[in-house]
N, C-alpha and C positions, 0 to 999 in steps of 0.2 A: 204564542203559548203552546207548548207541546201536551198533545191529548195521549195521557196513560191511562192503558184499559187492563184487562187482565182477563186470563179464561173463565169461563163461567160452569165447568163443570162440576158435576156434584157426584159423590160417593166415588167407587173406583173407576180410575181411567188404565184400559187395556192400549198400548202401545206394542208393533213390532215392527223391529227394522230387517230388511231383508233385500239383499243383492247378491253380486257377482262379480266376480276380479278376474279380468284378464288374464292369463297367466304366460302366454304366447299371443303376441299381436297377430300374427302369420296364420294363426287357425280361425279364420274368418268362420268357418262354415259351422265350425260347434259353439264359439262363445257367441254369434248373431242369433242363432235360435233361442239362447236362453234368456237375450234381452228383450229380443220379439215377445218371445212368452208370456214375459213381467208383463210388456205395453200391453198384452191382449188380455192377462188376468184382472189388469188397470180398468180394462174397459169393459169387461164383463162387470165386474163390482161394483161401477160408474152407474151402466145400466141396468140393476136391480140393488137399489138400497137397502130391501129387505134380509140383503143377505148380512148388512151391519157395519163395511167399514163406512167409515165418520166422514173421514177428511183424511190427506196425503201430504207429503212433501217427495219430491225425488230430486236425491242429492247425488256429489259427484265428491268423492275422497282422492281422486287423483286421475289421472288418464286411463288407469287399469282397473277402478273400483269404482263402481256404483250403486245405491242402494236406494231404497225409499222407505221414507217414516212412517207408519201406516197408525190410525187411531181408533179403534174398534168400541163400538157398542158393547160390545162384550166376549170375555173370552169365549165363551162355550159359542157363541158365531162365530170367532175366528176358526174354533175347533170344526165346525159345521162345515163354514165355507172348505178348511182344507182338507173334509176325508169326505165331499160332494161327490158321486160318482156323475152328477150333472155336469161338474161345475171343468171349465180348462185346467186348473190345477192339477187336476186328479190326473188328468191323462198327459200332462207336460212332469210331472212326476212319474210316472211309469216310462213313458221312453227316456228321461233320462239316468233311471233308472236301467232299463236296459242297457240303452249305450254304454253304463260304465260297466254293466256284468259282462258286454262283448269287449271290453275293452278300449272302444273306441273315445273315451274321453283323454284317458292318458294325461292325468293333471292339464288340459290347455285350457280349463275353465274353470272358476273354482266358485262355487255358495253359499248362502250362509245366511242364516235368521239367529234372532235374539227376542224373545217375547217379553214382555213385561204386564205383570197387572200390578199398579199400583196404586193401593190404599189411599184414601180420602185421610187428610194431614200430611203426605208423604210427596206434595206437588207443590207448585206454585209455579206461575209466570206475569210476566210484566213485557209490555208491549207500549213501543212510543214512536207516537205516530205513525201507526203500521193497519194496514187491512189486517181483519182474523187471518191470523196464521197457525199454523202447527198446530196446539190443544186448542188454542179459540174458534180455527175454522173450523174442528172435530165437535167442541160445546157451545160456542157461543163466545161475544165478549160481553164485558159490560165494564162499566169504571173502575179504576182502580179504586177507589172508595170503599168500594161495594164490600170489596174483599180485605182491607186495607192498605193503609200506605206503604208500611214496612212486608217486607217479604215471610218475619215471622210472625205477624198478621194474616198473613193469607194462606200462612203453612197453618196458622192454628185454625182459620175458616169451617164452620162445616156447615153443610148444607140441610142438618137436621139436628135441634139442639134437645137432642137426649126424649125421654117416654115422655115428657108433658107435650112436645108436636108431635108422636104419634097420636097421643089422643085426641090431640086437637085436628088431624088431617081427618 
């Protein structure tokens, strides 16, 4: 019997994907730092949850591109996390930064984010026979039931049904 679950998140889900593409094999020395970077911003945000991301994926678009799915608590922590004067970010931004005012990148590397907050009714996923993945490891799963069986079922889902459960919370 195949067990279908579904994310379990409620109100808005912050999503951003963000990598880097190759653009010159042969330029080891400037596109390894910016993949290093990622793996060490990875593991700085690993070890402090407070800062909000959820949950991860790290994907591969091709031998030149790679990127990761990132699921945040919310935007205003993603915003936090990236203008941290704490945080690696800040200062893997600023020498890269440099490098391209000196010159030194000269297209051999290329980056690139895409944010998204997306509104409660405007998601849905379905997962079959799968550990949480993507939104579920970020919220939770629970059965597809829950949420229901059709996708616009669980596109219509909300996790708070209008002023009578505020009052009641």
């Amino acid at each position: 019997m195949v067990s279908r679950t579904t994310a379990d998140a409620k109100g808005e889900v912050v999503v951003l994907l963000i990598g880097m593409r190759i653009n010159r094999f042969r330029a080891v020395r400037l596109w390894l730092p910016v993949m290093l970077g990622m793996f060490r911003m990875l593991r700085e945000l690993e070890q402090d949850p407070g800062r909000g991301l959820l949950a991860k994926v790290m994907l591969t678009a091709s031998p030149r591109t790679y990127y990761v799915v990132q699921y945040w608590e919310s935007k205003e922590k993603l915003y936090a996390y990236a203008t941290a004067p704490d945080a690696f970010h800040h200062k893997a931004w600023a020498a890269l930064n440099r490098k391209e005012r000196e010159g030194r990148l000269c297209g051999q590397v290329g980056i690139w984010h895409e944010a998204y907050v997306v509104p409660e009714g405007s998601y849905e996923a379905i997962y079959a026979d799968m550990p949480a993945f993507g939104l579920a490891a970020a919220h939770g799963q629970v059965p597809l039931e829950q949420r229901g069986r059709y996708a616009k079922d669980r596109f219509a889902h909300r996790s708070r049904q209008g002023p009578a459960a505020d009052r009641a919370g």
